[in-house]
C-alpha positions as CSV (number, residue, x, y, z in Angstrom):
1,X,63.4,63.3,181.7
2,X,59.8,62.2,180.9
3,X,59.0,65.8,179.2
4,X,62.5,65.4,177.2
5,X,61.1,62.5,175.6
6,X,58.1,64.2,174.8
7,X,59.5,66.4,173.2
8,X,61.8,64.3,171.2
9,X,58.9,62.1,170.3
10,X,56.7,65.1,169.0
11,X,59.7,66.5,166.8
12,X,60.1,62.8,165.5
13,X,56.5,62.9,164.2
14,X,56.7,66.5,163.0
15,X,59.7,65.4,161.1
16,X,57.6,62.0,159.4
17,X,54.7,64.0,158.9
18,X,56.6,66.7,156.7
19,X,58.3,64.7,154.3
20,X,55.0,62.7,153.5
21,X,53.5,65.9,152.5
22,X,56.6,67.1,150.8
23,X,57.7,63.9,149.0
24,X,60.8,62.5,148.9
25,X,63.3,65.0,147.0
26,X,64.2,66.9,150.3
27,X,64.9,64.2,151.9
28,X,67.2,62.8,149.0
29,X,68.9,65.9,149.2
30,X,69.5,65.9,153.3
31,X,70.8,62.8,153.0
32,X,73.2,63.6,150.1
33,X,75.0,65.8,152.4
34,X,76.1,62.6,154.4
35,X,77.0,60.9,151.5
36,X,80.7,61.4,149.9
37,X,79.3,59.6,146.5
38,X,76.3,61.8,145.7
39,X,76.8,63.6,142.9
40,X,76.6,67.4,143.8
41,X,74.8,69.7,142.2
42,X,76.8,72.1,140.0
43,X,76.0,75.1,137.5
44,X,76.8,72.0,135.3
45,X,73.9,70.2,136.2
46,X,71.4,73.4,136.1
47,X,69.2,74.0,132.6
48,X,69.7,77.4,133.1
49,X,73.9,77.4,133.0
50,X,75.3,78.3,128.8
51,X,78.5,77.6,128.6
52,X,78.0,74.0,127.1
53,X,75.2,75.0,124.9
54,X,75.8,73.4,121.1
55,X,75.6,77.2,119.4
56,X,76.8,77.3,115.6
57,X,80.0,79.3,115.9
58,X,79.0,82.9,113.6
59,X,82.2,84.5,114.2
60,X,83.2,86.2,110.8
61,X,80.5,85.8,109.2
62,X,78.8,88.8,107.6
63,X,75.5,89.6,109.3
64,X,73.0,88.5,106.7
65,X,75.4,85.3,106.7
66,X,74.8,84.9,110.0
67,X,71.2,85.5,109.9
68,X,70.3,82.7,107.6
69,X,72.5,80.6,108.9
70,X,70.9,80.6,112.5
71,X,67.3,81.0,110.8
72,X,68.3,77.5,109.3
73,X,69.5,76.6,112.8
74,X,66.7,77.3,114.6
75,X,67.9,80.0,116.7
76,X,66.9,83.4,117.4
77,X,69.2,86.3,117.8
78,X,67.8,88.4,121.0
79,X,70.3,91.3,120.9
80,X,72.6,93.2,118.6
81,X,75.1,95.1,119.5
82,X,77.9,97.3,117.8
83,X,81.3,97.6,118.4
84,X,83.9,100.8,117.4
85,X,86.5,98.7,116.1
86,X,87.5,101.0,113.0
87,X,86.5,104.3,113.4
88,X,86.7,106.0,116.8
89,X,85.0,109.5,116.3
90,X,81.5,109.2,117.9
91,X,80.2,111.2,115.5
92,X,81.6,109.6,112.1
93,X,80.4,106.3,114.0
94,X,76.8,107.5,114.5
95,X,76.8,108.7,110.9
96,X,78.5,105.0,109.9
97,X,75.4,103.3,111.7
98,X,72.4,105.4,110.0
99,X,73.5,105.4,106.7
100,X,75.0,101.7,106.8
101,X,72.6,99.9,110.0
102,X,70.0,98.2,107.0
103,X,73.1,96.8,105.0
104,X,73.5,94.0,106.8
105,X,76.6,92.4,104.4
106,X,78.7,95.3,105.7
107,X,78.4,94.2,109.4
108,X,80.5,91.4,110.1
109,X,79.7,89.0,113.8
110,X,83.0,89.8,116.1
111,X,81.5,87.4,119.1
112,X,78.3,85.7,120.5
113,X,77.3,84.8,123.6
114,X,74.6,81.8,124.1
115,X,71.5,82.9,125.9
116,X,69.4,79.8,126.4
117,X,69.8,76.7,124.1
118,X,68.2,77.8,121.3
119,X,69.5,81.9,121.3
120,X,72.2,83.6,120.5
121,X,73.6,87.5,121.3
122,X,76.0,88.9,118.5
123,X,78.3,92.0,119.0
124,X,79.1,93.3,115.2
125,X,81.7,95.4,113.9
126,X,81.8,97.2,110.2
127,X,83.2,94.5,107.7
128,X,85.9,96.1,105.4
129,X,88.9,95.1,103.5
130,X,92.2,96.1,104.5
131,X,95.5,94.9,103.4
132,X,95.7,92.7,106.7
133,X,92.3,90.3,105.3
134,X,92.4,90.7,101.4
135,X,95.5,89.8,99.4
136,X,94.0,91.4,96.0
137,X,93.8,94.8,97.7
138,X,97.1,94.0,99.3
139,X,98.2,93.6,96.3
140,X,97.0,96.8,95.1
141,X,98.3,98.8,98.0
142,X,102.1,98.1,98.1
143,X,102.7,96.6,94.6
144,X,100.9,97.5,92.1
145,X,97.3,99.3,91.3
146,X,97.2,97.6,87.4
147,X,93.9,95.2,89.3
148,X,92.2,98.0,90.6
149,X,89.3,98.0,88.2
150,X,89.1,94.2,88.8
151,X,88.9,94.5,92.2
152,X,86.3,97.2,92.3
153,X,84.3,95.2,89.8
154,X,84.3,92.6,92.3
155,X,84.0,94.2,95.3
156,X,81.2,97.1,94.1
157,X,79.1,98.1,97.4
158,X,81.7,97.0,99.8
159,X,83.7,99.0,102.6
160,X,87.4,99.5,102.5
161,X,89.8,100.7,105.0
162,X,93.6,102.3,104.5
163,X,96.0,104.7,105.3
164,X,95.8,107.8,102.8
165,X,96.1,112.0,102.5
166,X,93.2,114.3,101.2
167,X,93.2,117.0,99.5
168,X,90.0,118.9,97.5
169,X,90.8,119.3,93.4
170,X,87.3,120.9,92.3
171,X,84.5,122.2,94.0
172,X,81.6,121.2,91.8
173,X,78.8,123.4,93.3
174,X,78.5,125.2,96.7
175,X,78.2,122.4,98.9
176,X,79.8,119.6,96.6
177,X,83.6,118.5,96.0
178,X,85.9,115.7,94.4
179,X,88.4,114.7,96.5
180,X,91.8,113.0,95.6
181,X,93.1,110.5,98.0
182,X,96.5,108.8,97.5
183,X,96.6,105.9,99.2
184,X,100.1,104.6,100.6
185,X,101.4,101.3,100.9
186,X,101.6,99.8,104.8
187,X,104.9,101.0,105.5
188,X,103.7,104.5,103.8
189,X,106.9,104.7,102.1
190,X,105.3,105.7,98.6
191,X,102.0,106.5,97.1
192,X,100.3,103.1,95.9
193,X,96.8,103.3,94.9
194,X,94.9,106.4,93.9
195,X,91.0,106.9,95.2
196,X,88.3,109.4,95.0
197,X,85.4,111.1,96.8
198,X,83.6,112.2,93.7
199,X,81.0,114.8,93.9
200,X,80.5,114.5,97.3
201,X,78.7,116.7,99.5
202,X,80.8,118.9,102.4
203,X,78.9,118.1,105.4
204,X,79.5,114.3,104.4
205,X,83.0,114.5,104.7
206,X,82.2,117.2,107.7
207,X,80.5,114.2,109.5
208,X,83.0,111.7,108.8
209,X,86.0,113.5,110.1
210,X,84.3,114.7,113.4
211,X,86.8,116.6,115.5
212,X,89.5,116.7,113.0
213,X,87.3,118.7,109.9
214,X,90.4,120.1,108.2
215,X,91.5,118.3,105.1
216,X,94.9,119.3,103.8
217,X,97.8,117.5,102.3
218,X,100.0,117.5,105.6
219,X,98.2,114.7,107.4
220,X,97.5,111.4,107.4
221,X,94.2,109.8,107.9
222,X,92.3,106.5,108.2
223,X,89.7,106.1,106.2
224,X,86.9,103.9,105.7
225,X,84.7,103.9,102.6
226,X,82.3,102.2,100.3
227,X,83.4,101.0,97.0
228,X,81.7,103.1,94.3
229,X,83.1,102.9,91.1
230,X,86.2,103.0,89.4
231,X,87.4,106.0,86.6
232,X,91.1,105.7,85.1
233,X,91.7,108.9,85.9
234,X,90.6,109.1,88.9
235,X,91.1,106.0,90.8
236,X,88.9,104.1,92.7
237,X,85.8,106.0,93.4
238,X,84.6,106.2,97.4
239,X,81.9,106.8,99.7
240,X,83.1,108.4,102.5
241,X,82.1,106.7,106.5
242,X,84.7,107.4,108.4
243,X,87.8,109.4,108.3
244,X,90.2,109.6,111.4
245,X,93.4,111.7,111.7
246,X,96.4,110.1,112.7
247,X,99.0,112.4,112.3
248,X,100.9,114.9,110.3
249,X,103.4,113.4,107.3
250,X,107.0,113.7,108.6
């Protein structure tokens, strides 16, 4: 019985010696388990949990709108990252990030995700009009084209997207050709607007189709561009970035 005891008291002062080196926090905490009105310790309570972080929302915004915007804000943006979410070919979507990567108002933020309170991670996608996001080209597409050279005047440099059939009309030198696209309205019951790959070289075009390469007057394709110009005889004039097939013309 004795020995118990000294046992018990040795324990007691091992126990009184180690919280006056360790302070009091332990302790607090060992006795919070008892105690039905602590307040537990959640993800909530933790510096390192994001999900209640104030973060600017930069969803839709171009990239260089972005940019400023959390430059202005304070925050850094630690990681970039693209998303296919127009053209699927991986090659015509490795040629769309060279030649388009620096050009940052034809990147558009699709979502963010807060890192610490003052960062931010963006995943991008290529910013271009469509009938679905711009009522002018909307316009242009299933009404009438008589705004086309308005619209290109105001929307110089930009990309565009739509539903349209290709076909070559002059081959300029060896390696170069103008290409006539007619455009069709969304329900592709007629021909709406007429475009142009003017002067382009092959191996563009080559790049941009990928695994479908053959251009005829059969098929239907999506295409993705930059906004060049515009000639009345020609349409709107295009850059080509990517061009998938979706199927032959019924």
């Amino acid at each position: 019985m004795k020995r118990r005891l000294y046992l018990f008291l040795i324990f007691a002062l091992m126990f009184c010696f180690l919280v006056m080196a360790t302070g009091c926090e332990e302790l607090d905490d060992f006795a919070s388990i008892f105690d039905d009105n602590a307040p537990a310790k959640t993800a909530e309570n933790s510096p390192d949990n994001t999900e209640n972080l104030s973060i600017p929302d930069f969803v839709g915004m171009t990239v260089a709108q972005a940019k400023a915007a959390a430059n202005n804000a304070g925050i850094s943006i630690t990681k970039t990252t693209y998303e296919k979410s127009i053209i699927q070919y991986d090659q015509a979507w490795k040629y769309a990030i060279e030649d388009y990567g620096a050009k940052q108002q034809l990147w558009k933020v699709k979502a963010q995700q807060a890192v610490k309170a003052n960062q931010v991670e963006f995943t991008i996608e290529l910013n271009a009009i469509s009938t679905n996001n711009n009522a002018e080209f909307r316009t242009i597409m299933n009404e009438s084209n008589d705004g086309s050279a308005d619209f290109v005047r105001n929307h110089t440099g930009e990309l565009v997207e739509f539903t349209g059939v290709i076909r070559i009309t002059a081959q300029n030198s060896t390696y170069r050709y103008t290409y006539t696209i007619y455009g069709f309205d969304d329900s592709r019951s007629h021909v709406a607007e007429m475009f142009c790959f003017n002067d382009i070289d092959y191996h563009a075009v080559s790049n941009c189709t990928d695994k479908y390469s053959k251009i005829d007057t059969s098929s239907y394709f999506h295409i993705v561009a930059e906004i060049k110009g515009f000639d009345n005889n020609k349409g709107i004039l295009l850059k080509p970035v990517g061009i998938e097939y979706i199927g032959a013309i019924n």
